[in-house]
C-alpha positions as CSV (number, residue, x, y, z in Angstrom):
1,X,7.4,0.9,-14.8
2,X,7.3,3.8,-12.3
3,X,4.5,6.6,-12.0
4,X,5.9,9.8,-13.1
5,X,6.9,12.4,-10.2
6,X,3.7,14.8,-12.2
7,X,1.3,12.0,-11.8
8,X,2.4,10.5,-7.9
9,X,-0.1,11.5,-5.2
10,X,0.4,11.3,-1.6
11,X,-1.5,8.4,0.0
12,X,-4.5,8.9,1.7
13,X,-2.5,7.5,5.2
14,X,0.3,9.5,4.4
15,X,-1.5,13.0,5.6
16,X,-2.9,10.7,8.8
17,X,1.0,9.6,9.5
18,X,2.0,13.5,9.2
19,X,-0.7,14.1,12.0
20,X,0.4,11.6,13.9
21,X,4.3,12.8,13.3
22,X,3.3,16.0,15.3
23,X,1.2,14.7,18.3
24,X,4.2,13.0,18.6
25,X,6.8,16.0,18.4
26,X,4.1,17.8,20.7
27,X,3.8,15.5,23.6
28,X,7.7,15.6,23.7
29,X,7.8,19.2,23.9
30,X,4.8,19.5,25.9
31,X,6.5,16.9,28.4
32,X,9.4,18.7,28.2
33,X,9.2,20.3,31.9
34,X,12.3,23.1,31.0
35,X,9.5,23.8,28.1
36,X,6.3,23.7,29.7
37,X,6.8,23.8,33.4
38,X,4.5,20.7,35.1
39,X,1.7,23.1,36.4
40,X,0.9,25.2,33.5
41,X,0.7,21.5,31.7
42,X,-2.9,21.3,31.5
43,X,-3.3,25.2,30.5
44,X,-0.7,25.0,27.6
45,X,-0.8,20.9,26.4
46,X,-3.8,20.3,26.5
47,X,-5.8,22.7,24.2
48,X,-2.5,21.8,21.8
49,X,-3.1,17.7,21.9
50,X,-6.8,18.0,21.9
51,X,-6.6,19.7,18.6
52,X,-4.4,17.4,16.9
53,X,-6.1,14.6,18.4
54,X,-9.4,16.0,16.5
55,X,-7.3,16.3,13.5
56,X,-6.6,12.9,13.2
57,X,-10.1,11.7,14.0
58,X,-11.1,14.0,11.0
59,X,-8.7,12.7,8.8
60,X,-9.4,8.5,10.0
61,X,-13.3,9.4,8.7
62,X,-12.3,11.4,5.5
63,X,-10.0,8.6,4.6
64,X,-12.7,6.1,5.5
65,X,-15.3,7.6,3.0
66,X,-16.0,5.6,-0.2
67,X,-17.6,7.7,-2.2
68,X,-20.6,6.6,-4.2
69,X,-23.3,9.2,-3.9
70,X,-22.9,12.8,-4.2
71,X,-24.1,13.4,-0.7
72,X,-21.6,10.9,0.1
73,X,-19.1,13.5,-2.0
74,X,-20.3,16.8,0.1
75,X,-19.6,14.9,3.5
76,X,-16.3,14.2,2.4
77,X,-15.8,17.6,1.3
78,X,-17.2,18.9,4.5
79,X,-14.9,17.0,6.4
80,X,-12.0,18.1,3.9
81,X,-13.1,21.9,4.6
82,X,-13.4,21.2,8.4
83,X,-9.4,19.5,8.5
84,X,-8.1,22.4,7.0
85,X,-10.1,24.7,9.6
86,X,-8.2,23.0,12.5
87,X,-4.9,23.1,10.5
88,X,-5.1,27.1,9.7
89,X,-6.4,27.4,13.6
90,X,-3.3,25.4,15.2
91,X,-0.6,27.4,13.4
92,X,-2.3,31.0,13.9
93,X,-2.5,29.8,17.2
94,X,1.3,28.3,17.3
């Protein structure tokens, strides 16, 4: 019996594969040299990968949290608040 589309959630790896969708599609643009000529590589890429790199470490310890304690539940939440920071950041800044 399948879970109805109102009751299917994405999986917790699934927001960790989207992040690691887009570092992908940004190191190909970014290594793109008609894009991003090689010596203004390190102003342009880097700030760019470096924030979706920290994205996906955020994301690998929220997954990683088991909650059983309610501080346990406020780190998570933290972490939560602090992923959606760096996701609001990167596309004002796209």
């Amino acid at each position: 019996m399948s879970v109805p589309s109102y009751r299917r959630t994405e999986n917790k790896f699934e927001v960790l594969n989207i992040a690691m969708e887009i570092f992908k599609l940004s190191m190909t643009i970014v290594k793109n040299e008609e894009i991003v000529p090689k010596k203004n590589f390190k102003i342009i890429a880097d700030p760019l990968l470096n924030t979706i790199r920290t994205l996906m470490y955020k994301i690998s310890i929220a997954n990683n949290q088991y909650v059983k304690s309610k501080e346990q539940l406020e780190y998570r939440l933290q972490l939560q608040e602090e992923i959606k920071d760096i996701i609001i950041m990167f596309i004002v800044d796209i």
